[in-house]
Backbone as CSV, one residue per row, in Angstrom:
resi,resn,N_x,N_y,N_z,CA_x,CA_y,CA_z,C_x,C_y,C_z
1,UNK,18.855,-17.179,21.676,18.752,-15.731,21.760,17.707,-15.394,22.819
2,UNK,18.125,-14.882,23.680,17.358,-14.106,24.682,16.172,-12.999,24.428
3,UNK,14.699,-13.214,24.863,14.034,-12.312,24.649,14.240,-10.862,24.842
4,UNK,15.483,-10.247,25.656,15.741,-9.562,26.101,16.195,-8.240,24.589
5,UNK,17.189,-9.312,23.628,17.606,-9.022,22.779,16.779,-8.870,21.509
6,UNK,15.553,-9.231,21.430,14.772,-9.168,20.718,14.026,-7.588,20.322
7,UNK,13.801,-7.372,19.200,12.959,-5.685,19.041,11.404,-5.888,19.110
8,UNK,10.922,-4.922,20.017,9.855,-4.991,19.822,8.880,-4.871,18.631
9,UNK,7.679,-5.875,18.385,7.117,-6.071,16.840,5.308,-5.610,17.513
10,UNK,4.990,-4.152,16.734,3.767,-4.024,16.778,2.825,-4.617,16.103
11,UNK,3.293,-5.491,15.217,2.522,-6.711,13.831,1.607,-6.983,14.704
12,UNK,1.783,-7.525,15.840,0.588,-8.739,16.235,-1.246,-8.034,16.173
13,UNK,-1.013,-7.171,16.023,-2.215,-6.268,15.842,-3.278,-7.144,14.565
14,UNK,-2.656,-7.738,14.134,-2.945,-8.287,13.115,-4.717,-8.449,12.890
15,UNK,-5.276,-8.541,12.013,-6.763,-8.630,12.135,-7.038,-9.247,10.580
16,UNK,-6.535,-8.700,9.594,-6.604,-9.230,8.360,-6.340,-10.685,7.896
17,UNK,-6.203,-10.645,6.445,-5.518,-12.052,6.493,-4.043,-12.952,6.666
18,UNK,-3.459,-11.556,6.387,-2.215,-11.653,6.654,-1.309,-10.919,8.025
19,UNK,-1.005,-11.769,8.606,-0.151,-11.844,10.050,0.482,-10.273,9.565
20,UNK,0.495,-9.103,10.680,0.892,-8.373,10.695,0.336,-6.942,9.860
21,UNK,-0.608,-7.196,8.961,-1.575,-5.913,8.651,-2.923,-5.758,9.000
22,UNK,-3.081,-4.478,9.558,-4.587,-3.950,10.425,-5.472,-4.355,9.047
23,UNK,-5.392,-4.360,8.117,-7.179,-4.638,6.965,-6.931,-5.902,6.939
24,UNK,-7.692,-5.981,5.687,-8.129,-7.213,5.093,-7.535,-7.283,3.644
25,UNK,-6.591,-7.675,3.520,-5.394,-8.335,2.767,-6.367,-8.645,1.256
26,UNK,-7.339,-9.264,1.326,-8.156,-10.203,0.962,-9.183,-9.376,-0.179
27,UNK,-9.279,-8.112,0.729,-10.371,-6.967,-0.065,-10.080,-7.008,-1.869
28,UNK,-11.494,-6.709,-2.170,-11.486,-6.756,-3.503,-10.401,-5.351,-4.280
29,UNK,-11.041,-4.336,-3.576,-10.210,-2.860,-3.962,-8.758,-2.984,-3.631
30,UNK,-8.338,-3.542,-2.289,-6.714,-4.225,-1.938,-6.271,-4.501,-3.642
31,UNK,-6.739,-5.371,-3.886,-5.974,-6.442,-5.052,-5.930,-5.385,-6.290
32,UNK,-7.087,-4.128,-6.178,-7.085,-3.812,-7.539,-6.222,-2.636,-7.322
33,UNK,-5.774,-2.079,-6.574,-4.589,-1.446,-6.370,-3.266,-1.437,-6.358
34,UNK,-3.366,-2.695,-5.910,-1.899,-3.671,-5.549,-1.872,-3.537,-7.462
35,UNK,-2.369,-4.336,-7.996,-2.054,-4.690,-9.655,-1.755,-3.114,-9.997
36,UNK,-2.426,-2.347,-9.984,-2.516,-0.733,-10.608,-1.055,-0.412,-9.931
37,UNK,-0.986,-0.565,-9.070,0.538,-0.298,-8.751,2.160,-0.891,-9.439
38,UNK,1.446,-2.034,-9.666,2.411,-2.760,-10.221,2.900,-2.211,-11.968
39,UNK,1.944,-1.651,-11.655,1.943,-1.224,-12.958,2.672,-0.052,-12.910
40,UNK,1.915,1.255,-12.752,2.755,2.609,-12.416,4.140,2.053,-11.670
41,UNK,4.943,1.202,-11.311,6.506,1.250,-10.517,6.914,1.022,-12.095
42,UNK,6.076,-0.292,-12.795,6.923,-0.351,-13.889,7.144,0.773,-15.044
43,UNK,5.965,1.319,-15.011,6.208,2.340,-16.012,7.488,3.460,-15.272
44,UNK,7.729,4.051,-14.506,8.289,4.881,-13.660,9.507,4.502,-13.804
45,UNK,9.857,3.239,-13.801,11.658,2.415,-13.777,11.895,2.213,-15.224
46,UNK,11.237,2.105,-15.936,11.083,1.905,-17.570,11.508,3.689,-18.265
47,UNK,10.725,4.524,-17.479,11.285,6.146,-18.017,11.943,6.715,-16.604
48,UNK,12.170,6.355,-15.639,13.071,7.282,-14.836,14.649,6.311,-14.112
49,UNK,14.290,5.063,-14.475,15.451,3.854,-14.052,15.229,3.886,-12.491
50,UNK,16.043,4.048,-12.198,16.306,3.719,-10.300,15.786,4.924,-9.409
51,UNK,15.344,5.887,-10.143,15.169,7.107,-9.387,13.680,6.612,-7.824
52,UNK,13.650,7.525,-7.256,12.758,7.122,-6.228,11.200,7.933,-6.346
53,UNK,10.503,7.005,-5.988,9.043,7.424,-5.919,8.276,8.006,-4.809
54,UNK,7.851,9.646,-4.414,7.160,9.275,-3.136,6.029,8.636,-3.232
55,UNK,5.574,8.466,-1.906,4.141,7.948,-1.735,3.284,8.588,-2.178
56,UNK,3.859,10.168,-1.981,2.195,10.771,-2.095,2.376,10.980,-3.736
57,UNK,3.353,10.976,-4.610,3.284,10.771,-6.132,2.081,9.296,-6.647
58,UNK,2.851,8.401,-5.787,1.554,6.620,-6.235,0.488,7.475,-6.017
59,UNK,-0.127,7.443,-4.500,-1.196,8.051,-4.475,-1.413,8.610,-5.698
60,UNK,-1.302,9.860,-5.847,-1.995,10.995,-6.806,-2.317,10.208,-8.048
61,UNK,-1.126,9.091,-8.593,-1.393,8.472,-9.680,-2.581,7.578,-9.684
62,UNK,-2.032,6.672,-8.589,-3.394,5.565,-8.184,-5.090,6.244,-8.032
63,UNK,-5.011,7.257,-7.524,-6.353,8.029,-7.195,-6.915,8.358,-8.646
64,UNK,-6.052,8.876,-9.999,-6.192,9.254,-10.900,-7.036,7.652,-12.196
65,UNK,-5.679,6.636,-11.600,-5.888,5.893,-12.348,-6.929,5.080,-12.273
66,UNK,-7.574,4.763,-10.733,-8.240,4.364,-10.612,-10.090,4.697,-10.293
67,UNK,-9.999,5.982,-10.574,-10.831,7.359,-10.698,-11.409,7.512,-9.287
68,UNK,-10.599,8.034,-8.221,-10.933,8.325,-7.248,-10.743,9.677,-7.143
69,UNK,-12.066,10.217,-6.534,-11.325,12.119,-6.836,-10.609,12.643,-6.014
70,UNK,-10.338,12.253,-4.375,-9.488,12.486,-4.045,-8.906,11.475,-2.460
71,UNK,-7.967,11.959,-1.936,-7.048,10.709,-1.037,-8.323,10.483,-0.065
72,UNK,-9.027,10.979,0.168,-10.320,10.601,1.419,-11.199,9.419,0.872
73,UNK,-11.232,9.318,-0.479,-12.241,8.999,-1.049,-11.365,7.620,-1.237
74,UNK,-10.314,7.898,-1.747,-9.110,6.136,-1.702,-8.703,5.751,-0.792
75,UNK,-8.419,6.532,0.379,-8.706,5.969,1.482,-9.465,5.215,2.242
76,UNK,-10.635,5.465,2.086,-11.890,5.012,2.682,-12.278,3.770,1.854
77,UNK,-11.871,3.559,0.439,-12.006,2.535,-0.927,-11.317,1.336,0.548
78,UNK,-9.911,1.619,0.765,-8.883,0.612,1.142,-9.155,0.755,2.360
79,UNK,-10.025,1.224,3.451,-10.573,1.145,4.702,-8.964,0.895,5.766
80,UNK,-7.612,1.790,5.066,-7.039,2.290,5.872,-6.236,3.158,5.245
81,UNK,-5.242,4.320,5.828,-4.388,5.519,5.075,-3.509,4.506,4.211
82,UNK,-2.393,5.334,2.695,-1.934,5.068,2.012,-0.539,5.277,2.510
């Protein structure tokens, strides 16, 4: 396959621990979000089935659940936007 045919990939930006995201993969607040999330999809598919989630719904939840008072303040937790 010809480079020609290839799509361009802005990943390489990479800086974290993982190939292709601007933070740090690694962060303590990363992980405790990631889990808190895992959580709110399940509850959400458990009472709404397949329906869809926006972002800015996680947010509001995640900010709540994890007592952040508001998206500047969880933002700045995860040292990049949601």
């Amino acid at each position: 396959m010809s480079t020609e045919t290839l799509p361009s990939d802005p990943a390489p930006q990479a800086v974290g621990n993982l190939q292709g995201f601007k933070f740090n993969m690694g962060h303590q607040e990363t992980d405790r979000v990631v889990d808190e999330l895992e959580v709110i999809l399940k509850q959400v598919r458990q009472s709404a089935g397949d329906a869809w989630m926006s972002a800015d719904s996680a947010m509001l939840m995640l900010c709540n659940s994890l007592g952040y008072e508001d998206q500047e303040e969880f933002e700045d937790a995860l040292r990049t936007s949601f």
